[in-house]
N, C-alpha and C positions, 0 to 999 in steps of 0.2 A: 504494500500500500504506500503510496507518494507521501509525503511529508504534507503536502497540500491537506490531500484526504484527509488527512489525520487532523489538521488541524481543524479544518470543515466541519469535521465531525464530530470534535470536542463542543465545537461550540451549540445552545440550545435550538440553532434552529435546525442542525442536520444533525441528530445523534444516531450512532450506528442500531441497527437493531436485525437480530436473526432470526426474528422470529418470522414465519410467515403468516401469523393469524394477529387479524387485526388488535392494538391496544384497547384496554378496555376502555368503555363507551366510546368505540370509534367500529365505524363500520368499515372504511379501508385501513391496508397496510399501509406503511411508509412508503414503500416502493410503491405502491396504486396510485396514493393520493400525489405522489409528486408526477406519474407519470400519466397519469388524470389531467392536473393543471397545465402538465409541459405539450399536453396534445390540442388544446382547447386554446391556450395560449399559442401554441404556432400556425393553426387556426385563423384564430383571426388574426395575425400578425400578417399572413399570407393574403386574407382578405385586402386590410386594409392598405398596404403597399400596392397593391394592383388596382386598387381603387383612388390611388392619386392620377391614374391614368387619364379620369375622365374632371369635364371641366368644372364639375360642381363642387370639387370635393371638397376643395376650401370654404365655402361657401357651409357647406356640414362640419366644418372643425370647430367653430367655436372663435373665443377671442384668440389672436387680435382681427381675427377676418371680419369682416363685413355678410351677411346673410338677408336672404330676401324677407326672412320670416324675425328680424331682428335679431339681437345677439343670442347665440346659442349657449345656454346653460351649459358647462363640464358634466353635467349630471344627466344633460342630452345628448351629449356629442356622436356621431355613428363613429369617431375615429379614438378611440378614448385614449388608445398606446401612443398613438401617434402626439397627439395633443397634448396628453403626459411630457413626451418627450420634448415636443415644441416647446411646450409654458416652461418648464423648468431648466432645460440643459441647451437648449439654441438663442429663444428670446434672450435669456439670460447671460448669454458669453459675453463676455468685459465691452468688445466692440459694438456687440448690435443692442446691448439694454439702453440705449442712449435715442434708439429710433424711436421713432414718433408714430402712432398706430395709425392712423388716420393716413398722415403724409408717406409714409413708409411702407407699411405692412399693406393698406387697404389701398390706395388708390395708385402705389406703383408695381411693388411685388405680386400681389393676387393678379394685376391685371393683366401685366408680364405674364405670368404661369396657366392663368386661363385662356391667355390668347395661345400661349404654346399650346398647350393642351385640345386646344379647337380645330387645331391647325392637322391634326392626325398625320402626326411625320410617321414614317414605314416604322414597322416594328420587325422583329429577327423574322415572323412567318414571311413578310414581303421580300423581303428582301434574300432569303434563302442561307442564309447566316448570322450569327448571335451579332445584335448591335452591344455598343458598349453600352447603352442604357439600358438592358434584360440583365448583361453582367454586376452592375452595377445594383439593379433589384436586385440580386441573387444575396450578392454582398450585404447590401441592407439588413435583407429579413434576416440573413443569419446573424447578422448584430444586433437587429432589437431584439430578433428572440433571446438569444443568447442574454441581453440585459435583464428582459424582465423575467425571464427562466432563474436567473440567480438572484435578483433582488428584491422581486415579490414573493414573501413568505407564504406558510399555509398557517393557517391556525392553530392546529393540533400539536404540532412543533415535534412531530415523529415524521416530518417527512425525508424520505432516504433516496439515496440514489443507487446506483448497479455501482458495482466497487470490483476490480481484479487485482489484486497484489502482483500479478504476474505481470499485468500489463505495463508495471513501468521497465522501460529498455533502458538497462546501464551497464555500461560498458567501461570493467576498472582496466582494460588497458588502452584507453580513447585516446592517448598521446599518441601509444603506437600506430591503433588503428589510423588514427588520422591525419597520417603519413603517407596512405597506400600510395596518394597520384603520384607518391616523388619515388617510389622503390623502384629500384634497375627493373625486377622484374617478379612475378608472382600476382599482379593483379589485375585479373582479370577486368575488363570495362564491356559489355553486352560482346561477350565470346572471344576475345582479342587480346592478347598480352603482348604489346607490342613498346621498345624499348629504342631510342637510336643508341644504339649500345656503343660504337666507334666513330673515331672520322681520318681520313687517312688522303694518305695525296693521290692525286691522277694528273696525267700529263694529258694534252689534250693538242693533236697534230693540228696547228694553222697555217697553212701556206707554208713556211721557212721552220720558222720555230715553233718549240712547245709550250704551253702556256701550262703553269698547274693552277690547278683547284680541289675544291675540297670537296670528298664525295663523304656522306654522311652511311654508316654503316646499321643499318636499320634488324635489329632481332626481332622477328616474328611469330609468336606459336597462337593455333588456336586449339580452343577447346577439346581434347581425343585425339587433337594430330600432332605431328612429331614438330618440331620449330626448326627454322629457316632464315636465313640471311638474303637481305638485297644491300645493295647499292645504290643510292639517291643523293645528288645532287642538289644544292638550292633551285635551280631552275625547274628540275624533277618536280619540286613542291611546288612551285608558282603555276604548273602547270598544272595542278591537281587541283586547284583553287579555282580555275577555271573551268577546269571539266567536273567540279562541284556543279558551279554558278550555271552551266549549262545542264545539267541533269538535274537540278532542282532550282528552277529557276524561282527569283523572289526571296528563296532559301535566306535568314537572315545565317551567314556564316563567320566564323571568326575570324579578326584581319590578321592575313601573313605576317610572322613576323618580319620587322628589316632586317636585312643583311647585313650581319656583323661578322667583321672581322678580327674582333680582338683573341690574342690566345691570354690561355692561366697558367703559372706555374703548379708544378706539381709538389713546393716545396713544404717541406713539413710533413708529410707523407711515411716517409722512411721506419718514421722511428715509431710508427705504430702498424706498419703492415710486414712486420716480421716475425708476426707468430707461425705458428703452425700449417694451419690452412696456408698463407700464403706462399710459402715455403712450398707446399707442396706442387701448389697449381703453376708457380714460375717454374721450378725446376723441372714438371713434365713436361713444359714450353721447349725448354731450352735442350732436354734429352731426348722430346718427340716419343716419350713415356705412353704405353697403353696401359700401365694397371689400373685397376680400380683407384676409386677416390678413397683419399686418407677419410682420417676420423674428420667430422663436420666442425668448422669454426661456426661462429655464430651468427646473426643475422643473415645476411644476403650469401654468405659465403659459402654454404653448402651443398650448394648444387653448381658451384665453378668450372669445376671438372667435366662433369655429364654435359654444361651448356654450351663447353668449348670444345674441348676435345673431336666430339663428334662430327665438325665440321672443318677440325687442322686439314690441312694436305702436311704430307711427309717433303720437306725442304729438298729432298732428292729427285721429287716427282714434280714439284709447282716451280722450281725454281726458275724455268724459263717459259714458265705459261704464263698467258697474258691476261687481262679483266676479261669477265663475260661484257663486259659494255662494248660497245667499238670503241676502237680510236682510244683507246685508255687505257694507261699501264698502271698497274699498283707498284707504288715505290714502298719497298720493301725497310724497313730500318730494324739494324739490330735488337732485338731483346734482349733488357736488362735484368738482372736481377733485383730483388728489392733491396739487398744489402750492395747495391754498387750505388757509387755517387752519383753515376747518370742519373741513376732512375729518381733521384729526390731531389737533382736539377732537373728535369723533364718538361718539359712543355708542351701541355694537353691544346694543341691546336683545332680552334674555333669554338670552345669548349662553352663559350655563353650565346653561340648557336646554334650549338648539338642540346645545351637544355630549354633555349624557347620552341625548338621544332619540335621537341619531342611532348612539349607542354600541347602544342598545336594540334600535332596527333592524338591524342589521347583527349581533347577537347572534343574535336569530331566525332571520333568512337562512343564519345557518353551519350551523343543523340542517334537511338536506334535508328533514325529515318539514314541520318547520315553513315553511319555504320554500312548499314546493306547497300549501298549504292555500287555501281559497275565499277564507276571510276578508283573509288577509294581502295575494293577489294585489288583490282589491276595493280593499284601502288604497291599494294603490300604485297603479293604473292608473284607479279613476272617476275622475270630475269634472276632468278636465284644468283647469288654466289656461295663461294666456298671462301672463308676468310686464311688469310699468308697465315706465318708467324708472327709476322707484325704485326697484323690487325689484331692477331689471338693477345700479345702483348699490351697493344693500346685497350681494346675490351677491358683487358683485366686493369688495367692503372684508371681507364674510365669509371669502372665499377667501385674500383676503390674507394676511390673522389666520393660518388655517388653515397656511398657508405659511411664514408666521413662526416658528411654533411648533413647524412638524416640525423649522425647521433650527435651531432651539433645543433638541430635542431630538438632532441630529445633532450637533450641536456639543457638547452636555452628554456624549453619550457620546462622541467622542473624544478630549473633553478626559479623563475618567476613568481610559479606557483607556489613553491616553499616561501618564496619568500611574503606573498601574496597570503596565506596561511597564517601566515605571524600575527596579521592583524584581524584574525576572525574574532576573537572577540569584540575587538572594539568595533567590528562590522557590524554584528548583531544588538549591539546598542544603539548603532543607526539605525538598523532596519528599524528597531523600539519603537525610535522617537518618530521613524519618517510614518508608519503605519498607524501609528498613533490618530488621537482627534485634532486639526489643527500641524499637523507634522512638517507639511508641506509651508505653509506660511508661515513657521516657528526659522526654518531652515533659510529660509529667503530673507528673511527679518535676521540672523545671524551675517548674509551675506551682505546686506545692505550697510548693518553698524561697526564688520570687521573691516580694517583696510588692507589688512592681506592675512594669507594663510596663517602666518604663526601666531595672529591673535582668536581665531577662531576656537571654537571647545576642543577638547583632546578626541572626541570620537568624529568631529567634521575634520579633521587634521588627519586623522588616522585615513579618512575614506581617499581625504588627496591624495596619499600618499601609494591607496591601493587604487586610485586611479591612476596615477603617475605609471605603475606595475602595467595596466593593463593596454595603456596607450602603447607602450613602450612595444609590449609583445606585439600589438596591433602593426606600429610601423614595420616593426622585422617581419613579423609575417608578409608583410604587402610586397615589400622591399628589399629583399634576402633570404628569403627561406623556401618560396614555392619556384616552380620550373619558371611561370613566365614574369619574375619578378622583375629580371632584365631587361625585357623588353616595356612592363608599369614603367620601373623607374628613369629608362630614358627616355619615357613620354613627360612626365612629370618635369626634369629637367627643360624638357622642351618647351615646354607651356610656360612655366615658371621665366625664362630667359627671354618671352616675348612679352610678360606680362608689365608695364610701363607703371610700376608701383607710386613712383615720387608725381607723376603727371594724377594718377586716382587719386591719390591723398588731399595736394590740392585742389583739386575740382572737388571734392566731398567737402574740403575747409573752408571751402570760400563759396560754394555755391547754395545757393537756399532749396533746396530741395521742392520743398511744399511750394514754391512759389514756381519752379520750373516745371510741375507738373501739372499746375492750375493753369500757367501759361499754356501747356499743351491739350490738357484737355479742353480749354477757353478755345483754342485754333480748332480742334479736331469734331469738338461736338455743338461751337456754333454755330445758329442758322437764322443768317442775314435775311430781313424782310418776309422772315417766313418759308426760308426756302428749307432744300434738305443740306445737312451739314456736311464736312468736307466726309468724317467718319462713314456717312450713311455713305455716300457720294463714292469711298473706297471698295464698302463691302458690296452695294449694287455692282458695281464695276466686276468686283473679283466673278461673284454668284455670274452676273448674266455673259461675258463670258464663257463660263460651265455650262451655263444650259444654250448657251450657242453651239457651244463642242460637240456637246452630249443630242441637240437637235441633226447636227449632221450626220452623227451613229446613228441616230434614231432614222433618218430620211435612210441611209445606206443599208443597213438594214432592211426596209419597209419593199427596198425596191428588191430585192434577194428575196425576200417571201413571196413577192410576188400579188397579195391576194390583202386586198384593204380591209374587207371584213373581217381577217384574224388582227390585222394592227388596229382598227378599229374596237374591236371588242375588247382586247388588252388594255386600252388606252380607258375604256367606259370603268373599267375594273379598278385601274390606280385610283382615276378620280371618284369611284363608288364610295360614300358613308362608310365607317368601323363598322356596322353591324350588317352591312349586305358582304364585305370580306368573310366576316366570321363565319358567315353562313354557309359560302363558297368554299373555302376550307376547310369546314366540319365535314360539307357536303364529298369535298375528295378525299377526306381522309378515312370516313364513314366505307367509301366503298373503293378504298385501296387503290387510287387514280392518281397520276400527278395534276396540281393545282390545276394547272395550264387546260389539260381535259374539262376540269369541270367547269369551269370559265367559258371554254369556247361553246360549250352544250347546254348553258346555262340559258334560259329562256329571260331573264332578266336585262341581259344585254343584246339590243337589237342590234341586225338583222338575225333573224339563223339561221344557222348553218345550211345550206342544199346538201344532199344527199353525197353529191361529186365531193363540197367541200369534209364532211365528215369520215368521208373516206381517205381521204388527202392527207388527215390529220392524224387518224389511227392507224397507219400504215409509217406515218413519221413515229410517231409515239413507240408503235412495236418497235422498230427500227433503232431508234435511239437506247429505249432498252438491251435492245443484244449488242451494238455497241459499247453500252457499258462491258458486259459481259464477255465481249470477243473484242478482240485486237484485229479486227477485220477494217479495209481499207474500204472495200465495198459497202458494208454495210455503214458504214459510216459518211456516206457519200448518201446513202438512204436515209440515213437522220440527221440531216443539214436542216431541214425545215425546220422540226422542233426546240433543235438548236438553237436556230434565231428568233422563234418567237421565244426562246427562255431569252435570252441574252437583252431583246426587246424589252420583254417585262422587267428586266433587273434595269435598264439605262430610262425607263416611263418611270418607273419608282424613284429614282435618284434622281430625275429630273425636274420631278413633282415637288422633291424633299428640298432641293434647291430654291423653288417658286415659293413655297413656303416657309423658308429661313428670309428671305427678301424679302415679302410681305412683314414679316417680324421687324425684320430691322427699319422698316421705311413707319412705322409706328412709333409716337411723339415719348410714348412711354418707354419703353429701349433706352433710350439717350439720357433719360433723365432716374433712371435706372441705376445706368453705370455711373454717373455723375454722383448720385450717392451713396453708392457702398466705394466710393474711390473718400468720400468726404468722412465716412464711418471710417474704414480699416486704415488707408494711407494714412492721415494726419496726425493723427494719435504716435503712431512708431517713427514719425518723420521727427514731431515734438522730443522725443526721447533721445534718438539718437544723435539729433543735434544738439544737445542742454549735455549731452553724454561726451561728448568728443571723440567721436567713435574714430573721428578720421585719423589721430595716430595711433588707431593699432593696427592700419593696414603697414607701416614699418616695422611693428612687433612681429606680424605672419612673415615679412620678406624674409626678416632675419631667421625666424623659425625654421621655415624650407630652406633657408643658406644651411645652416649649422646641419640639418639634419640629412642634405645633401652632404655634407663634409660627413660625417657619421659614415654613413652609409657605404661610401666611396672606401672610408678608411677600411672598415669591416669587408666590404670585397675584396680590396686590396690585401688584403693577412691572409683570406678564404682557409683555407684546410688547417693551418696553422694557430688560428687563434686560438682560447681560451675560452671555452664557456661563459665564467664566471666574466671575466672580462668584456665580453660581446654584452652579456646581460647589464652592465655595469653601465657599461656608453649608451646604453639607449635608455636608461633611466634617468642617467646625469644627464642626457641630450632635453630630458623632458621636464626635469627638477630645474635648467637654467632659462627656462623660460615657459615655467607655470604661472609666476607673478606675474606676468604680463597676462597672459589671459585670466587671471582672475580679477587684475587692475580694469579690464575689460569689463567681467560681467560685474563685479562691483560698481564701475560709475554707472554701467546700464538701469540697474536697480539703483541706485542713488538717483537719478532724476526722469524713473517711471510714473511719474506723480500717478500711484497708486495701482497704474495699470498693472505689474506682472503680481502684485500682490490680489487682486480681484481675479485675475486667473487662475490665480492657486487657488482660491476659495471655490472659483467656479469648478476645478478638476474635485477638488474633497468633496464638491456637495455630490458629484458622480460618484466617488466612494462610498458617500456616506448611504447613497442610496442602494448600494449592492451589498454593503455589510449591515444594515438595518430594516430597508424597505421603505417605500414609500410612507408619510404622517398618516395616511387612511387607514394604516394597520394592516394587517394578512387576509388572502382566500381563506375561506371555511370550502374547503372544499367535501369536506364529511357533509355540513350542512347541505351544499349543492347539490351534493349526491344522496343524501335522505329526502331532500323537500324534492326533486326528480322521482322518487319512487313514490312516494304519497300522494302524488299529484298525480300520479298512473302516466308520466311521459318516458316515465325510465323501465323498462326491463332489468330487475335487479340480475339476475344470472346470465341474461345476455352482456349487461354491460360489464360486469366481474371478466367476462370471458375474452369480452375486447380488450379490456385494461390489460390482463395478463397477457394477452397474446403481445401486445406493444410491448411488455417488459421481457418477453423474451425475444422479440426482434432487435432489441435495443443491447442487448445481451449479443445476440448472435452478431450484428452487425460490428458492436465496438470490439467485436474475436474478431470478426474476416478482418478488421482495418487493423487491426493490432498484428495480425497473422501477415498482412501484404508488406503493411509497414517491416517488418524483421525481414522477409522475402528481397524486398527493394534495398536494405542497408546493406545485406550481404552480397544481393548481385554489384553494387555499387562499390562494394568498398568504402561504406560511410558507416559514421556512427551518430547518437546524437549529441548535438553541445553541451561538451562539460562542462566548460566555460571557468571561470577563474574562479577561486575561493573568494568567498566575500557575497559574493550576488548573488551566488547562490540560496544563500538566507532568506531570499524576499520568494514569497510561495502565490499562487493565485490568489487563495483562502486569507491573504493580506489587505487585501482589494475586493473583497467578496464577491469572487467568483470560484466556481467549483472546477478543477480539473478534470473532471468528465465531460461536463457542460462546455469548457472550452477548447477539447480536444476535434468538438462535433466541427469546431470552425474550420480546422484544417481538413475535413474530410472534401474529399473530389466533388463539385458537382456537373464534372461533364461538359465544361464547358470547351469551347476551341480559344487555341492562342492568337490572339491578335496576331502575329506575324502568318500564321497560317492560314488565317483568313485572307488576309492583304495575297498568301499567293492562291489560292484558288481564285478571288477576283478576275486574275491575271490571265487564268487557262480558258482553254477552250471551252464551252458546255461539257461535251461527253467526259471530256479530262478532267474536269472538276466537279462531274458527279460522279465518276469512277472513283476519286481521290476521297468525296463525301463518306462514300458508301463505303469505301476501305476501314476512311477512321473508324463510321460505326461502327466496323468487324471488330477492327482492331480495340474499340471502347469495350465493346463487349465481351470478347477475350480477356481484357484485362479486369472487368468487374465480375467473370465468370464466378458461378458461387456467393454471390454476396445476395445477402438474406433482404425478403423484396419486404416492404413494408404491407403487414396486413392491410385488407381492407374493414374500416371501423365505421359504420353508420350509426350506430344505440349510442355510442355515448356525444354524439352530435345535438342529440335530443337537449342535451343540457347547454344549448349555447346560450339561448336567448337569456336565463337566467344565471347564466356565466357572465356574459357581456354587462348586466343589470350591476353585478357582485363587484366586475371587476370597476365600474364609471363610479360605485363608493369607495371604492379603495384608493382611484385614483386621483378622485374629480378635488381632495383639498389644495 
């Protein structure tokens, strides 16, 4: 059981109980009655979110809205959660409690959201893919349920939740594990273990002379098969980047890295790779040795022997064979032992471009899509080779490096942590005071009266200093520790050496802000003698434009169909009312048709169909189907037609949605809209940060990134050679020599907040206070709900028992399949969960008054597509991109295979109306 749990459950509103027969005078269990209210409560939560869709809704909220029927009592509201939510935690945010309900709320915002709302923009059914405002509902409901699931109590105060002690994942070697991306080899990523294990020189005949380069020596196994070496070049990968970009086109993929040519020395080395293991594996090198593998060294070292060996050529046989590449020789160079000086002067050439390609690689492989692709398999499996003695040499001094570095960074983190550990108890006196009532404003009220860290109390000193710990690991890790750190940190230097710090400072010290952007939005949103203003002026421009573009597809199109009456009727359909779509919809889904079918056959849009045309169309429709299905060039030349009437209706809908954002914008309310939530949020933080002097701490960042680029640089520069403790040391004193400055920072911020980030705090506790307390209306009776439902004869009492329970063992089964996939996915991945640093870990859900079950439901899948994967089906052809549609579904479905489907529950429905009644007292003070 989670520590959360535990705590949850000490307290009296979630105490644990085993029994399954209800406490006395209570007609449910713990388990019933919470899983009673969490059904009824997501209920109407689901309602009421899908009911801001329509334009009245405001209008039934209550204050601050405006209503036909005058103001609406909280005690009538049809939206109670929502209103809840409104009155208390949005009205109320430090910015917008200053609005004016009349000027503000009624006659600009409502009028704003009910013209949206009038305007019926395409929703995910039109448009044939999840918009980002379905995602965004999605998001919602499971937020407010998720709030008022944990913050409205029940009465009886035996309400319980499903508990597994098994379910929590902890992993006591998480350091190690979460190391895999960087191990030589051993981890697998979706069936691929693949490593650029060497890099070694090739000569390359041009005209006269030979030019060398560096050809990257790539180890390959997969899953039951034996593993293999290629040969690849930088250009090798530039060109696989591209024959990505063509075989997935849209594909967002990761940018190449640059071409670097810097080498590493291999200094330092020596005097730790002279144990046993490696003793062994140079001197097979050097003697061309077939015995077996000595005794196992430790980490990565144990399978040395087995991964080289099997691929030497005997020096008698390769010595004058040339690469399988053309045109390219392998230049051979002695092999060293480890106790010869060469080998600990050695120089691992290209060695911080053999670890960002190989970060690059194992990037692609973590997304199955990219994983299976032609091109990527092609890289990894042509042209085998067979690696010299040399390469078998470099391997092993690469592998070393490799193994040096992980246990430099094992050692970098448990030195941190140790040290990080020292101050847990004084972490836990913060957690005290921050969880506490007032915690937060206690805390900000110490930062406002301290002037720097060493006058603060000993447990906010304490936390600095475990924050100091935990920045410190953060920069190494960014910047030192993972494969493509090299390639982060010379962007970071890039950026940094174009950025003109001393030109911002003064422009921020001397410019008046508030007054430059009054000036601009004075230019942008007025409008002389009545006209439209420059703003509107821009946005009509952009939109009509689009729908000039999107009219030329439309006209190109119209003539490739050939036949008006199909563009016709499509076009009657965008424009149709929401409830003649819905209808249409229900209608094709009802009898397993695409939309498109039931639209053209529909007797509501004139003309219909002739007999010629209906045949026309379901001979497209068939056609387009096997299409999907076959890879046929024919057949797909047979469902061109359907094709473009889908493509038509996707460019009528988004041209529609265009005419309808223009109409929004050329409305007087728009302008005067933005005008003041710019006068609410800008002015206030503009006030602040000028009265603050914010403008010299943009010289405290410059130096920041200086120093921590000098850091950084130095610690490269040492690489195999340093000291744990030492590395640990510099990036803590990098962060101790310039923490005063950022807290000189947030210090003046809150020194001249006139009061604002102190009403933000108050605003976040009063969210606290309502998850650890509940709402002032007191708790659901939900016993009471469910006895006055059976007296009243609308409840089936052993019906509804039976739905109850059946939820609590869906709810059960379901939190095992996610608990079960989740374990599944961290080991195919090679992940674990975050450990995270001693100290934070103190602070539990049940601090905050939310339950760890309740918050785990938030992470669970709901199916939705990634915006980039929409953006490329867009892009495809019809049949391509319903081939792609119907893939993912497989593919969704495969992947949710076995997860427990939620009962269907009608009886305990019965009890809404006087649920909804229960819940407008609980809420409406």
């Amino acid at each position: 059981m989670s520590g959360a749990d535990s705590a949850q459950g000490d307290s009296p509103r979630d105490p644990i109980t085993n029994n399954s027969s209800a406490p006395p005078g209570q007609t449910l269990t713990g388990k019933q009655e919470h899983y009673l209210k969490r059904e009824l409560i997501s209920e109407q939560v689901n309602w009421e979110i899908s009911e801001l869709n329509s334009p009245t809704a405001l209008r039934r909220f209550g204050a601050p809205f405006k209503s036909d029927f005058g103001e609406v009592s909280p005690y009538d509201s049809e939206l109670p959660i929502l209103r809840y939510i409104f009155v208390h935690h949005i009205r109320e945010f430090p910015f917008l409690d200053k609005a004016k309900e009349k000027e503000f709320w009624q006659d600009k915002l409502q009028v704003f959201l009910e013209s949206f709302a009038s305007k019926n923009i395409s929703s995910s059914e039109d448009r044939l893919e999840e918009t980002k405002r379905r995602k965004l509902a999605l998001k919602c409901r499971k937020l407010v349920e998720l709030m008022m699931v944990s913050g409205v109590p029940t009465a009886s105060g035996f309400e319980e939740r499903i508990r597994f002690a098994e379910m929590e994942i902890v992993d006591r070697d998480a350091i190690d594990t979460g190391m895999l991306n960087s191990i030589p080899e051993g981890n697998y990523v979706n069936g691929w273990d693949v490593n650029v294990a060497g890099v070694r020189v090739t000569l390359v005949k041009r005209n006269i002379r030979r030019h060398k380069h560096a050809e990257f020596i790539l180890r390959v196994k997969r899953k039951g098969e034996l593993e293999h070496y290629v040969g690849r070049r930088y250009g090798d990968f530039a060109r696989l980047h591209k024959k990505l970009r063509t075989e997935l086109p849209g594909k967002v993929l990761p940018p190449l890295p640059k071409k670097n040519k810097s080498d590493t020395s291999a200094s330092g080395l020596m005097s730790r790779m002279t144990d046993g293991g490696y003793d062994s594996d140079l001197s097979s090198i050097s003697s061309v040795s077939t015995n077996a593998p000595g005794p196992r060294g430790n980490g990565f070292r144990d399978s040395m022997n087995l991964t080289i060996r099997d691929h030497r050529r005997n020096r008698s046989i390769t010595s004058g064979r040339t690469s399988p590449r053309p045109s390219m020789d392998g230049a051979a160079s002695p092999i060293q032992s480890p106790r010869s000086p060469n080998f600990d002067n050695a120089i691992l050439w290209r060695e911080g471009q053999r670890i960002s390609l190989r970060a690059y690689l194992r990037y692609l492989l973590h997304n199955p899509q990219i994983a299976q692709t032609q091109a990527l398999q092609e890289f990894l499996m042509r042209d085998t080779i067979t690696p010299t003695d040399a390469d078998v040499g470099d391997i092993i001094r690469r592998k070393a490096v490799d193994e040096k570095r992980l246990e430099e960074q094992k050692q970098f983190y448990e030195i941190a942590r140790k040290r990080a550990a020292e101050l847990d108890v004084y972490m836990e006196q913060f957690r005290q005071d921050i969880v506490e009532h007032n915690g937060l404003t206690m805390l900000l009220q110490e930062i406002r009266d301290k002037n720097t860290i060493q006058d603060l109390s000993l447990q906010y000193q304490k936390f600095a200093e475990w924050l100091r710990i935990e920045v410190a690991a953060t920069i190494y890790h960014l910047f030192l520790a993972e494969d493509n750190s090299p390639e982060l940190f010379a962007q970071l230097k890039r950026i940094h050496s174009l950025i003109p710090y001393s030109v911002l400072k003064n422009v921020i010290r001397f410019a008046n802000p508030a007054l430059v952007m009054s000036g601009v939005l004075d230019l942008f949103l007025a409008q002389p003698f009545g006209s439209r203003s420059l703003m509107q002026r821009i946005f009509s421009l952009t939109l009509n434009d689009g729908i000039r573009t999107q009219q030329k597809s439309i006209d190109a199109l119209a003539a490739r169909i050939g036949d008006e009456v199909f563009v016709h009727k499509l076009k009657q359909f965008v424009d149709a009312e929401e409830h003649v779509k819905i209808a249409i919809r229900e209608e094709a889904e009802s009898e397993s048709v695409d939309v498109l079918v039931a639209i053209m056959r529909s007797e509501v849009f004139e003309p219909a169909l002739t007999a010629d045309q209906i045949g026309k169309l379901y001979n497209a429709y068939v056609a387009f189907n096997n299409a999907i299905e076959n890879m046929d060039e024919e057949l797909k030349k047979g469902a061109q037609l359907f094709s473009y009437l889908k493509q038509l209706m996707k460019l009528q809908t988004r041209q529609r949605d265009k005419q309808m954002m223009l109409t929004l914008i050329e409305e007087p309310v728009t302008l005067q809209l933005l005008r003041d939530l710019f006068t609410i949020f800008y002015e206030p933080l503009v006030r602040v940060y000028k009265s603050a002097n914010v403008y010299s701490s943009i010289t405290d960042f410059a130096e920041f990134i200086d120093d921590m680029i000098q850091v950084v640089d130095r610690c490269r520069d040492q690489d195999a050679s340093a000291d744990p403790n030492q590395t640990v040391q510099a990036f803590i004193d990098l962060c101790q020599r310039h923490e005063h400055n950022f807290y000189k920072f947030v210090h003046e911020v809150h020194t001249h907040d006139n009061g604002l980030f102190t009403q933000l705090m108050s605003w976040i506790e009063g969210i606290l206070e309502f998850l650890r307390k509940g709402p002032a209306g007191g708790a659901l009776d939900v016993n009471a709900l469910f006895e006055g439902g059976i007296a009243s004869n609308t409840l089936n009492k052993e019906k509804a028992i039976e739905e109850i329970n059946q939820l609590i063992s869906w709810q059960e089964a379901r939190k095992k399949w996610h608990h079960d996939k989740t374990r599944q996915k961290m080991a195919a991945e090679g992940s674990v969960s975050d450990a995270g640093m001693p100290g934070m870990t103190s602070f539990q859900a049940s601090d905050f008054g939310l339950n760890n079950m309740d918050l785990e439901d938030m992470n669970y899948d709901d199916g939705s597509d990634d915006e980039a994967e929409a953006e490329i089906e867009d892009e495809l052809d019809p049949i391509d991109a319903e081939r792609r549609r119907r893939a993912k579904r497989q593919d969704r479905l495969k992947a949710r295979a076995g997860e427990p489907q939620k009962p269907v529950v009608t009886e305990v429905h019965n009890l809404k109306d006087n649920f909804i009644e229960m819940l407008r007292q609980v809420l409406a003070p």
